[in-house]
Each structure stands twice: as C-alpha cells, then as structure tokens.
N, C-alpha and C positions, 0 to 999 in steps of 0.2 A: 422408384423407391429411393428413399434418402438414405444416405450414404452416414449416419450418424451412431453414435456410440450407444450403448445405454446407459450413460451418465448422462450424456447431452440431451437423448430423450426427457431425463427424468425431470432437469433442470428446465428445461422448453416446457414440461408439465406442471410446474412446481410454480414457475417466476415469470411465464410468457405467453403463453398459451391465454384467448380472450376467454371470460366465465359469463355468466349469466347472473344474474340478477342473487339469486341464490347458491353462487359460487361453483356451480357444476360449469365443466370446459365444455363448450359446445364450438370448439375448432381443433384440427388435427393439424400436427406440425408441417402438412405439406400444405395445407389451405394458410398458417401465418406463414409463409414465407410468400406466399399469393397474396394476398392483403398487403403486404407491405409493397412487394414490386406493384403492382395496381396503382397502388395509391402512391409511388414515385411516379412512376412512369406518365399518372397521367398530366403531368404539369407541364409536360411536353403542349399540349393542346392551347395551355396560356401562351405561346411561344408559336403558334401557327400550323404546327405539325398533322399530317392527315390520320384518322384514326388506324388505318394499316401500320401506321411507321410508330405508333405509339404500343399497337397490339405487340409490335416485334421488340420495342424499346424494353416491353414488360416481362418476356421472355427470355432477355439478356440480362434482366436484373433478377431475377426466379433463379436462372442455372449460374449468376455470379453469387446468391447467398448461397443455393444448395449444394455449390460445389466446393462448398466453404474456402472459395478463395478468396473473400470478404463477407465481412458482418459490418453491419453498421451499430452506432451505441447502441445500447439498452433501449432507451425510451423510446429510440423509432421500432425497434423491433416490438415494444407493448401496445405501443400509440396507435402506430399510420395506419391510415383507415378505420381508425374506433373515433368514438364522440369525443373522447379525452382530447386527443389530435396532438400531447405536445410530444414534441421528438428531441428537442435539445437537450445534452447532458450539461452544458455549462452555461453558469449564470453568472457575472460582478453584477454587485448591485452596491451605491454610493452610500455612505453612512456623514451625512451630513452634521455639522454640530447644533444641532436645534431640537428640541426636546421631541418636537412635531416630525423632523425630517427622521429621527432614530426609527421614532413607531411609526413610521409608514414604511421603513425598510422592514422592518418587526415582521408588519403584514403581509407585504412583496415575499419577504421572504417564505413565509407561510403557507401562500400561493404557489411559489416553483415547488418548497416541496413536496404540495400536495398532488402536481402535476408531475412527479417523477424525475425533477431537477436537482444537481448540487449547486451549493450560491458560494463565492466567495467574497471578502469584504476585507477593507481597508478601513482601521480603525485611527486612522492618524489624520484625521482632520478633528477629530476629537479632542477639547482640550483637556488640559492636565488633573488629574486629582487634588485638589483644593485651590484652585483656579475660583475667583469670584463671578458669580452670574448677574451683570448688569440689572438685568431685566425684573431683578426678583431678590436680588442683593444677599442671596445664596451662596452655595458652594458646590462646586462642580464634583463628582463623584468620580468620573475620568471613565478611560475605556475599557478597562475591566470589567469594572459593573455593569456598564450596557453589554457586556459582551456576554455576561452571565444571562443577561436577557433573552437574546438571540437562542441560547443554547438551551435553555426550558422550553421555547417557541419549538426550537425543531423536536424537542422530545413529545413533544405532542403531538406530533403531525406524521404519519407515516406515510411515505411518500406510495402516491395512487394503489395504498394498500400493496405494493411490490416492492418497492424500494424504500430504504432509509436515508433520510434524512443526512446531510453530510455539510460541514459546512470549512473553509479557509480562513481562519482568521491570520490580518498580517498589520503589523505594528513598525512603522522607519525606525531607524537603530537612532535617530537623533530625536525623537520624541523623548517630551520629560518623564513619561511612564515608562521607561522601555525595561528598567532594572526589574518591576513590577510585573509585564509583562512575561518578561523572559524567564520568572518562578512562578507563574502564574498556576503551572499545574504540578507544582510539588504537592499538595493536595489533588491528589488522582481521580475524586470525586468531582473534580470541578471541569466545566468546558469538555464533556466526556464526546458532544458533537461538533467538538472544534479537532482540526490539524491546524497548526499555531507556524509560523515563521516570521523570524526578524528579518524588514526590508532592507537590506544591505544597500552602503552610498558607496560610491568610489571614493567621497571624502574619508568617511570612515575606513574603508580598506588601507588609504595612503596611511592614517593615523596609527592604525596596528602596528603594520610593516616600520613604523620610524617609531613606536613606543612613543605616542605623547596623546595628550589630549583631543579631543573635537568637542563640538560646542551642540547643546540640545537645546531644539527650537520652538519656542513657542510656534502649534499650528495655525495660532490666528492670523498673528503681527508677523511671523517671521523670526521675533526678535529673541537672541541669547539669554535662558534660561540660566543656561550654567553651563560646566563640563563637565566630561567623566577620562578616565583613562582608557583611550581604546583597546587598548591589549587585556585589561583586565576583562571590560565585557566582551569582548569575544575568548576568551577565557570561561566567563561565567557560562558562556552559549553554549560550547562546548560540552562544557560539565553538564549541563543542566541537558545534553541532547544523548548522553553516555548514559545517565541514569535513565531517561524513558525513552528517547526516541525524539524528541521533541523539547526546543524547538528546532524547525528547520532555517534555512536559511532562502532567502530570492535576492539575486542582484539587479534592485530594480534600477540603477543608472542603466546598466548593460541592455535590459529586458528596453527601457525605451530609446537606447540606442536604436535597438535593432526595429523599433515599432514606427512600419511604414505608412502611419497615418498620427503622425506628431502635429499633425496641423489638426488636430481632430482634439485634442488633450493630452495626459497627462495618463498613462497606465498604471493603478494603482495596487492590485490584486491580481489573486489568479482564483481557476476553480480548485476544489477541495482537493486533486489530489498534486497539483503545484504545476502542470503541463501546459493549460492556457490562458497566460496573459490575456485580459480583455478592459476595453476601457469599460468605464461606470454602464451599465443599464444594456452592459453587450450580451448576446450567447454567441456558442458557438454549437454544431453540433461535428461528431465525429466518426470516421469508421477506420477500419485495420484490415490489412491486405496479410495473408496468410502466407508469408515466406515460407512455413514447412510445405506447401505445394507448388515451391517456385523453382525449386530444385531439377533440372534435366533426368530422365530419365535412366540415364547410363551414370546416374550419379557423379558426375566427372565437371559439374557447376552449373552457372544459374540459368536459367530459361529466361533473359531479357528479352524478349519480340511475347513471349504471354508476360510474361512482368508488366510491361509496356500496354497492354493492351487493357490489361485488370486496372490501372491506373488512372486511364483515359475513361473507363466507365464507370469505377468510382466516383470520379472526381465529378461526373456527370449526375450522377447518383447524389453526391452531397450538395450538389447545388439545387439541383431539384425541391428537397429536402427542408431548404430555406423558406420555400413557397408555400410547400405543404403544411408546414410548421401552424399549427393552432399554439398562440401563443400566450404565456400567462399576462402579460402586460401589454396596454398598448405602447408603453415608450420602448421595452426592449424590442418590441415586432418594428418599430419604427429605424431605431440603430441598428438590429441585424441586417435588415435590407437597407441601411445605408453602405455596409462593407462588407457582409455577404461572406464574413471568413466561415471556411470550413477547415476541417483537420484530420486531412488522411495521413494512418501513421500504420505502424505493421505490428504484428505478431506471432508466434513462432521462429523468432528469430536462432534460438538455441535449438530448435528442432533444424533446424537448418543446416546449422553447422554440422551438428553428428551426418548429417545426409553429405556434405563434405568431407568430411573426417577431420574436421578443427575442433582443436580446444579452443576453450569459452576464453580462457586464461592466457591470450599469445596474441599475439602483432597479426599474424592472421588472420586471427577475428577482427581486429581492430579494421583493417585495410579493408575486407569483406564488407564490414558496418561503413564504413565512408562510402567503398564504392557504390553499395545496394539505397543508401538513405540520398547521395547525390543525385543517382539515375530516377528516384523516386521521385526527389522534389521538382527534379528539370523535367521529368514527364506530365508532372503535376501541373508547371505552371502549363507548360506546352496545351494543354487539354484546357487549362483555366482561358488563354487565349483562344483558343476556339472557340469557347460559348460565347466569348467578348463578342466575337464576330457577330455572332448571329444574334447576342441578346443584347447586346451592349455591356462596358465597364459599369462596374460598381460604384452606385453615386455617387461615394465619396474618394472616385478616382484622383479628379480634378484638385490637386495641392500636395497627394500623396506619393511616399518613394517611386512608387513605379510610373508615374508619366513621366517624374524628370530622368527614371531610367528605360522613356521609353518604350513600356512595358504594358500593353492595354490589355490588362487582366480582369476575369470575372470578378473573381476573389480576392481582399485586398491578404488572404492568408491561405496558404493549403495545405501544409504538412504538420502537424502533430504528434508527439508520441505517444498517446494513452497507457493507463496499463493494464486495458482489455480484460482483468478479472472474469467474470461470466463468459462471456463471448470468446475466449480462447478454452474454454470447457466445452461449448458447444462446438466448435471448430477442431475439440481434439489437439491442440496444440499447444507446445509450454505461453507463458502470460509476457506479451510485449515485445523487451528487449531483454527481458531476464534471465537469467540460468535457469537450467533446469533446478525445480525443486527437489527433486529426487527422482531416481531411476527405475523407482517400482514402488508403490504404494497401497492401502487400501482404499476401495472405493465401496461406497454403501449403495446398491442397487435399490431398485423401487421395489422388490419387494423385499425390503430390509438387509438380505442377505449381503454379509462383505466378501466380496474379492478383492484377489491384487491383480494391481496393473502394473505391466511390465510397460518399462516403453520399447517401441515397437522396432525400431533400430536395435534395439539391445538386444533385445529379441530375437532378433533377425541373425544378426554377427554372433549371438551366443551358438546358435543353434549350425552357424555354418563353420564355426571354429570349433565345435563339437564342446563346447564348454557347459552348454546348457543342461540344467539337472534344478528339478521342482527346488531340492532343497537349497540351494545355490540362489535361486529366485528369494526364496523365503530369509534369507540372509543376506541379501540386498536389499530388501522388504523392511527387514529390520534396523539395519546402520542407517538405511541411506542411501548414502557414498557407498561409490565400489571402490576407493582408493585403497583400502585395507583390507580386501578379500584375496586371498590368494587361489591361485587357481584361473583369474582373469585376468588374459593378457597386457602386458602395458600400454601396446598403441591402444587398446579397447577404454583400459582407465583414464589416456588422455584426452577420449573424445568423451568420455562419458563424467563430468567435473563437473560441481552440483554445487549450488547455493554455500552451503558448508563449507565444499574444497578452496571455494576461490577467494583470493584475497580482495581486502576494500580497493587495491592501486587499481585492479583491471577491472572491476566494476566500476570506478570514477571513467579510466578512459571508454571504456565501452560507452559512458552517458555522451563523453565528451565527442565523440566521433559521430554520433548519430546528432548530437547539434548542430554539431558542423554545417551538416544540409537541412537544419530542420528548421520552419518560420516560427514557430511557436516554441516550445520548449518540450523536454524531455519527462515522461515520468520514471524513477528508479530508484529503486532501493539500495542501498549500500548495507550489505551487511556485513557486520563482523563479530568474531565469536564473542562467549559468554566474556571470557577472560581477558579481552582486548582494556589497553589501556588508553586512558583519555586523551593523552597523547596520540596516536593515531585515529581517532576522530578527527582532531585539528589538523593533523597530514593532510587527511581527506579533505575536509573544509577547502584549506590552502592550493591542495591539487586541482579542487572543481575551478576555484577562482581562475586558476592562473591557465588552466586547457580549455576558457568560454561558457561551461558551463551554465546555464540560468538561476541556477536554483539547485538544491543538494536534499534528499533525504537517508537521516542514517537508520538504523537497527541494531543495534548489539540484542545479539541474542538471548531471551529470558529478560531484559528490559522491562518491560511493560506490563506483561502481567505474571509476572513470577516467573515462568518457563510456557509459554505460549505452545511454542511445537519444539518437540524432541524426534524426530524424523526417525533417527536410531538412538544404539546405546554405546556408540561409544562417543564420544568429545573428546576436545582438546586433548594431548599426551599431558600438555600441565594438570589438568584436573584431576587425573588418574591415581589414587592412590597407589602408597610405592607398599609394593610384597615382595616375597621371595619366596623361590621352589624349594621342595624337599628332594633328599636325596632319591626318591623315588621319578621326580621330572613334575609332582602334581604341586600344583600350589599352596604356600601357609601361608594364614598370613600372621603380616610385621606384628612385633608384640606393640601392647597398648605402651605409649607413652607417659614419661612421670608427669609431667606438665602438657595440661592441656588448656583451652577455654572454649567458651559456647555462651547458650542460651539457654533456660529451661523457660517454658510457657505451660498456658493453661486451656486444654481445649475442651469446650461441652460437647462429648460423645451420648451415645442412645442409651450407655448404661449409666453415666455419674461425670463425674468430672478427671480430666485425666490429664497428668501435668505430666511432659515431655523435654528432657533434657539431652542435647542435641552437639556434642563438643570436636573441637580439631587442633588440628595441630598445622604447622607449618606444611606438613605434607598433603592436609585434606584434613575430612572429619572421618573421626578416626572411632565415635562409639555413640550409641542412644542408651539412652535410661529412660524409662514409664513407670509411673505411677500411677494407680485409681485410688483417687479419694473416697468417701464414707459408701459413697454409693454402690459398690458391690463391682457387679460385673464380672470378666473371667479375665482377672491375673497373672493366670498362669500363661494365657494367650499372647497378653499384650505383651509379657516378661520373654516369652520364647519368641516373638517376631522381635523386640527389640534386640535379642543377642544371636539372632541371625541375621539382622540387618547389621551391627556390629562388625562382625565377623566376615561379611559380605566386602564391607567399606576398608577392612584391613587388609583383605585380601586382591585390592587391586578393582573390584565391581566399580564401576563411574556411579558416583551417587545419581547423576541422571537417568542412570537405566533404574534404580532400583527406586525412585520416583516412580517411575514409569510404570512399572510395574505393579505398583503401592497404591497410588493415588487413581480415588474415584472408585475404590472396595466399595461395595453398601454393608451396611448389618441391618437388619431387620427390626432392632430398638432407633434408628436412624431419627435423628431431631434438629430443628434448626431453631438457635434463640440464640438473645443478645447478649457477648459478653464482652464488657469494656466500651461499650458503647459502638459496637461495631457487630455486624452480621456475619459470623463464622459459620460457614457451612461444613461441618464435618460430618461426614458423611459413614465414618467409621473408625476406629481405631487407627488401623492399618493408612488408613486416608490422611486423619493428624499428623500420625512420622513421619509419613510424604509430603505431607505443607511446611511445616516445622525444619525437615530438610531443605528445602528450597530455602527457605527461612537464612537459611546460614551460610548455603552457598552466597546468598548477595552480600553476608555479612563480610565473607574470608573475600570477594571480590573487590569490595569498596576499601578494605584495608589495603590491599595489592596496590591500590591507586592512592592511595597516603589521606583518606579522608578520617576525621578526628575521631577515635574512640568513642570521645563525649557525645556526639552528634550521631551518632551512627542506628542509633535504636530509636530516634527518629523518624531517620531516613528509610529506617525497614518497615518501620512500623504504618506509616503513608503509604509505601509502596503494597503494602497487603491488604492494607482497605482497600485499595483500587481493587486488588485482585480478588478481593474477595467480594465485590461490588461490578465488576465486568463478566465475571464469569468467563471469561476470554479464553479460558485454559484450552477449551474444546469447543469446537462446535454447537451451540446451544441446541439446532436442531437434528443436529444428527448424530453428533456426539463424533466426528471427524478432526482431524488434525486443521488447524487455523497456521494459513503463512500471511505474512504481511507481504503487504505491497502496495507500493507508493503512498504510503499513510493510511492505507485500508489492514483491515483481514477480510481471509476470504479461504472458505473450507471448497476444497476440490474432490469432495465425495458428494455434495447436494446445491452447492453456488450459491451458498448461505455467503453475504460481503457485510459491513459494517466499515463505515470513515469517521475519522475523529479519536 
C-alpha cells in the first residue's frame, strides 16, 4: 500500500493518473508508478542487460518513486509507457530573424506544448522595431510583436490536456528594443503566457557599477545602434519587477561561462521557470530527491550512504529517460542525445531543516545547503561516470569542459534545481529549496470537504511540549506565521519561519549556496512583503550578482494580481492601522482624521450601480463610504458594512484580514458586465469594498516609494485589469489559496500550477 496523502491521492487523480478515450481513469496510482518504472527500466535491454537484471532494475525504480524519495518531472510521470511517450519538461527552441524561421518556431512551439513541454526562447536575434526589411522594403515590427504571437499560440494549445502551456521569454539588455521590452507587460493583459527576463552582459553590469553608458547592438551587423545609461535601466528593471514581479533577470555571460559545451554554441535562454540553460533545439528532463526523507532517524542529521545511493539511481533513472523519450522533433531528439543533460535537483529542503532543528534564516542553513547540493552534485557526476563505462561519453564529449577536465561523463550536465510544484504535493513535502509556505493550512479533499494541515513536525513538537490545543492550530491556520502567537515556544518559532517571516538577504543566499554545486541553475523565489521598497529589490538584484547566482526571481507580495495569497491576517506592523485602548483594556478606535485622500469608483453590483469611496491617511485607510445609485438595492446594508468596516480599519484590523474576509461574498442578484471597457467581476456588495480596498492599498504603497500622483491612477488602473482578467486571486478550480513560485502559481489544495 502506498504510502501517500489524500491530497497527493487526489492530485495523482485529477492530473496523472492514464484515462480512456472517454476520460474515465482506467489505472490506479500503484499500476502509474509501474508503468513508468517499466518503461525506465526497460532501456536497460538497449545497453545489453539480461531480462532478470532489468526485472530487478524495475523494482528499484517502483520502491524509489513510491517511497517518495524521488519523483521524476511531470511529463515522465503522464507519458512513460502511454502512446504520447514525451517526458521532457524543458525545451529552448531558436527564434531566428526570418519571417519563415519565427512560424516554424510558432509551430515547434505548439507541438511541445501539446506534448506537455515548457519552451523557452531568446528574442534577440530579432531585429529592431522599425529596422528596414531588405527583401520586401518594409519595416520590421521587432520582438514584441512576434512575441505577442508566441503568446496566443500557447493560449490555444493546452498542453496533452494536463498541463498548461508555459513559455520564457528573454531579451540581451544591449538589444535596441530592450526599454520596450522591459514595460512590455505594464499592460497586464499582454504576454499573460510569458515569464519575461532581461539577459544580463558583464558589460552591462561593469556599466551600472561605474554610472555610464554601454552601447545597444544591432542583432544583425553587430554594429552600435546607440546608448542608453546603465544605471538608469537597470533602475527601470527594477521598478518595473517591484510593480509585477517581472521582469526577471539571467546573467547569461556567467550562465555560458559555466556552459561545458561552449564548442557546441552560444546559450541563449532557459525553460519557463529560469533553472535550465539549454542551447537552441535542447531538452532537458528532470527529477528531485526528497531531502525531507534524507534525514537519520535519531534526527541528529543527514543519512549520506541512503543519500548516496538515491543519487546513483536517479541519475540512472534520468538517463534512461533520454532513450525513452518520444520526442516532439526530430532535431531536439537529435541534440538531446548529443549531450544527454539531465537535472537531478531536490526537494523538501525546509522540511529538512525543521527535522534538524534549523532556521530557514541562518548560516546554518546556508552551510547545510552547500554541504547537501556539493555531496549531491559529486555523487551525481560519480554515477554519470559509471554509465560512461558501460555506455560510453556523451557524443558531444569530445571539445567539451569535461575531457579537458578529464572527466568521461554520461551527461554533459546533472544537477538542476526545479521548483518541483506538483510533485512535492505528491511527495508530501514543502516545494524545492523554498521555505515553508506556511505551517498549517487548508486543503480541499476529493470529496470537497476542507481540512487543515498541520505540518507534521509541528505537530509532533506541539504535542510533546504539551502546547498543542485544536484552537492553537486553528490560529496558526489563520496568520500563517507562528512568529506572533504566543504560547509557542521560541526555539519551536525559530525552526518553524515561513515565506512571510524571512527576509529577501537569506532567500538570495540560500539561491546562492545551492549553485555553488549546482550545473545548471537554481529556481527561487525571492519574496518580499507588500510594503518593501524598490530599493531593496535592487539589494537583491546586486546581492545575487555578486554571491554567483544565474538568474533572480522577485515577488513582492499582492504584486500581480491585487493580493494573490493572504496566508493570515495579520502583515507587516507598517500596515497596521494605529488605535488605542480604553480605560477598560478593550480597544477604540483613533478618531477619524480632518484630512484625508482616496479614491471613489464605480462598481456594477446585482442590484444597480454602486460607487465606493475608499480614503487614508498617513496612517492607513482610515474610512469607506457607499452609495447605490437609481437602482434600488438595500442601502441600509451596504451603509452598515461600510461603517463597520470603517470602524474595523480605525481600530487597528489589517485591511488584509478584512479583504479576506469581504471578498468573493456572492449575492444572489450577482452579475457580470462591461464597465469602462473592462470586465468587473463583482460578485456582491461586500465583494466591491474588498477590491476597491486592495484598490488603495497599492495606491498608499506606490506613494511610500515616491511614484508621481499624476501617474499613479494609471498604474492602478493596469494593474486591475490584470487582476480582474487572471482571476489569480484564488484558485480557479478549487477556490484555494495560490503561492508563487519560480514564475508559476500553484494551489496546494488540488495542484492546480499556471506559468507566465
């Protein structure tokens, strides 16, 4: 019997599990995990092996998925063994400058994803927007516009009906479009299945650091276009990555420093969520070793001799893997087996540490993440040289780093960081290298009903330090964070430090430690709270450059689609409005303010139309006003929830909780139509004051960071078409909490993911 949750059940049932023709599951979760080892295992046979030594190969890869001490990606878990056959998650595919060469990438592209691949792509061979076209004595439209192209292809195509569509777009910081680029999605409707990052030069970096110019280069000729100020646009990157998220950054000098087949080209891109480098027409595929079971028994540290061992038949497993591979092209089937990269990377790494007793947030961790990703890669290669033996180097051994480092590897790559999404749900274990999301949550069972999950450490130490009490749970459930519950002890608070608690510094080093030993790159999130200032992005930025890093991605929190996930209700102490007690001990609150400012808007509810005025002050927002126009409705409602939310916001409530609270009411007149040219989904009264809130908190946030008055109802007004156009807020299918990661979402009540 498998060892697996009923969330991982459900999700195996929901996104993995083979169907029939008429969509009924006609396989049970222990028969896929038998199909897939099967269908690894038998590749052993191309390679000479006796059917005994394969029957036992197949049993070693069975109790290493079911003991979830590895998964392999998504698509070999859909694929192996079915008629589809592909397994790789990563695709580059070249974007040549030729009208012919774009739509045949168009196509290519269309193809992976409808075999359950993500592509990424370099847009800088591309030339410039109003560049003349020889051939035709035209005017070149630039890579924007094709990239608009790319981005309606994949909206069409839902990848082999399980997966979506996901794509990388990456643009050199010295191309003449790059200013274009890098506002490319202040319009939040546009590229909604792109993750965007500017290709960083080590020219350009020198240029910041000294404040001067560098010069943007025509992609054809080479030849000097112009200049720009480097400080300014990596200035503008910044900004423009505080407000959404995007764009990211990749330092591809560095990335082909480190690319041990520079005799091979030129690495121009990575896959969608920024972790593998691959040259033009490469895949790669990948799997993650499950650190939260790597842990010794006596809890007292790591079980290196089973580490070691998981490793060695991994790495066996992703090579395998390579063979099995039905692949969408014949040119990528032809370049993968020229260098054979695979990219074992791990997961559960925060589950680890609590199994330690380290914070996420300490040198600790840090030392732990070197030592575990070093042992990992030198095992890695150690096992890549064994198949050398018996199968031979990777064709395109011969010119590559490792002959002249003496180095006769299978693989010309084998470490990756993933960020495991789905497969750390199935595995039971926090996502990659990330913190814990939080310390107990709800999860929506298959037959609807929600529970909370406690994590099982906490769990464990609640219950043996006698702290544990349902409503104690249920209050952890709700913040989040335990960092502000009283009652749990502090060594308990220091191991138990959540997405929220930790700062961006030890999130960049944690990236940075694990690259150290890693061939490929890392995927991670960097988050930071609502109220962080732009400045501190650019810290971040600056700190990934200078500790190795490949590549950076940020998240300031409520970014992207208004407020995505609110885990609890309390945030930031900034945010908090300021009250004060009565002589009793119970709280009043502050009186209203002679000056204040805000917004009033106009939202179509089920009864008429209802205009909402939303005001603050220095201290927060401090009051709401309603109105219904001609249309009727019950006034006296919207009038009594407005000045209990009022009075709520005076009194110290975090307007987030009472968002949370508010938004996503239904009423029973419930309607959706156009107003202002834009699709407002209000869902109810109560639901309006909740968006309209959020509404102002970006407004009071963008002013904290000195952006102009003038501009600012703009900037909000973009940003809510998005949100009112992704629907992001929640889970679409489940109606669960959505956390980012690595330029995805990804709900951890049904393994509902989405990139771009």
């Amino acid at each position: 019997m498998l060892d697996l949750t009923e969330n991982a059940l459900a999700i195996l049932e929901r996104r993995y599990l083979n169907r029939d023709e008429k969509g009924e599951i006609i396989e049970s979760t222990e028969e896929l995990f038998d199909r897939v080892a099967k269908s690894i295992a038998e590749i052993d046979l191309v390679y000479g092996a006796k059917e005994e030594e394969v029957a036992a190969l197949h049993d070693r890869f069975y109790h290493l998925m079911t003991s979830l001490d590895f998964l392999p990606n998504s698509p070999t878990l859909m694929n192996a063994g079915l008629p589809l056959g592909q397994l790789s998650a990563c695709f580059v595919l070249p974007v040549p400058d030729t009208m012919e060469g774009i739509f045949e990438a168009v196509k290519n592209t269309a193809l992976i994803h409808k075999s359950g691949g993500g592509t990424g792509f370099s847009f800088s061979r591309l030339r410039p927007k109003g560049s003349v076209v020889r051939s035709t004595g035209g005017v070149a439209s630039g890579p924007i516009s094709f990239m608009k192209v790319f981005n309606t292809a994949t909206e069409a195509v839902k990848q082999g009906g399980k997966r979506r569509g996901a794509n990388m777009g990456i643009l050199r910081v010295d191309h003449p479009d790059i200013l274009e680029f890098i506002k490319c999605k202040e319009d939040k409707s546009e590229l909604t299945n792109f993750n965007l990052s500017v290709g960083i030069t080590e020219e350009f970096m020198a240029a910041v650091r000294k404040k001067e110019t560098y010069p943007l280069r025509d992609p054809i000729g080479k030849k000097v276009m112009g200049v720009l100020d480097a400080a300014q646009v990596f200035k503008l990157i910044v900004e423009k990555a505080w407000e959404s998220g995007e764009p990211g950054i990749v330092f591809l000098d560095r990335i082909n420093g480190d690319n041990p087949l520079q005799h091979m080209g030129e690495i121009e891109s990575t896959n969608p969520c920024g972790e593998q480098p691959l040259l033009p027409n490469e895949s790669c595929n990948l799997g993650s070793i499950n650190l939260a079971r790597m842990g010794k028994d006596d809890g007292r540290g790591i079980d290196y001799e089973k580490l070691k061992e998981k490793v060695h038949l991994a790495v066996h497993f992703l090579d395998n893997v390579i063979d099995a591979n039905t692949y969408p092209l014949p040119e990528i089937e032809a370049r993968s087996k020229e260098t054979r990269k695979i990219g074992l990377g791990v997961m559960g790494f925060a589950d680890l540490l609590t199994l330690l007793g380290i914070s996420y947030d300490s040198e600790e961790a840090v030392t732990v993440a070197e030592q575990i990703m070093k042992f990992i890669n030198s095992e890695a290669k150690k096992a890549s040289m064994n198949l050398a033996q018996d199968r031979g180097t990777f064709p395109q051994y011969h010119g590559s780093r490792w002959e002249k480092e003496n180095m006769p590897l299978r693989n010309a790559t084998t470490t990756t960081i993933a960020p495991t999404g789905t497969i750390s749900m199935i595995a039971g274990c926090s996502s990659g290298i990330e913190p814990l999301f939080a310390v107990a949550y709800t999860k929506v069972c298959m037959d609807e009903d929600k529970l909370m999950e406690v994590h099982p450490v906490f769990k464990r130490l609640a219950l043996e330090k006698g702290f544990y009490t349902p409503e104690l749970m249920e209050k952890v459930k709700k913040l989040g964070s335990v960092s502000m519950i009283k009652g749990i002890p502090d060594e308990v608070k220091r191991i138990f430090v959540t997405t929220q608690d930790i700062s961006p510094y030890w999130h960049v080093r944690l990236q940075a430690a694990f690259q150290k030993y890693t061939d490929n790159a890392v995927s991670k999130t960097i988050n930071f709270p609502r109220n962080a200032h732009v400045k501190e992005i650019e810290e971040a930025y600056f700190l990934a450059y200078e500790l190795g890093c490949k590549g950076l991605t940020v998240y300031r929190d409520g970014s992207r689609e208004g407020q995505v996930l609110n885990v609890g209700e309390v945030t930031d102490p900034d945010q908090i409005n300021v009250s004060s007690t009565s002589g009793d001990g119970k709280i009043a609150p502050r009186p209203r303010p002679e000056i204040t400012q805000g917004i009033t808007e106009k939202a179509i509810a089920g009864c008429g139309n209802l205009y909402i005025t939303v005001n603050y002050d220095t201290n927060g927002i401090c009051e709401v006003f309603t109105n219904l126009g001609k249309g009727g409705g019950c006034p006296s409602q919207t009038e009594a929830t407005s000045r209990l939310v009022s009075l709520a916001l005076r009194s110290g409530i975090s307007p987030d909780a009472v968002i949370e609270q508010m938004k996503g009411i239904r009423c029973p007149s419930t309607l959706s139509r156009k107003s202002k040219g834009t699709n407002i989904r209000v869902l109810s009264c109560p639901d309006a004051i909740a968006r309209s809130l959020e509404k102002v908190l970006d407004v009071a946030v963008m002013e904290s960071n000195g952006h102009d008055l003038n501009d600012m109802a703009n900037e909000v007004e973009n940003l809510y078409k998005q949100q009112e156009k992704k629907k992001d807020i929640t889970c679409p299918e489940c109606g669960g909490d959505l956390e980012h990661e690595g330029g995805c979402v990804l709900c951890r009540s049904c393994g509902y993911s989405k990139c771009g």
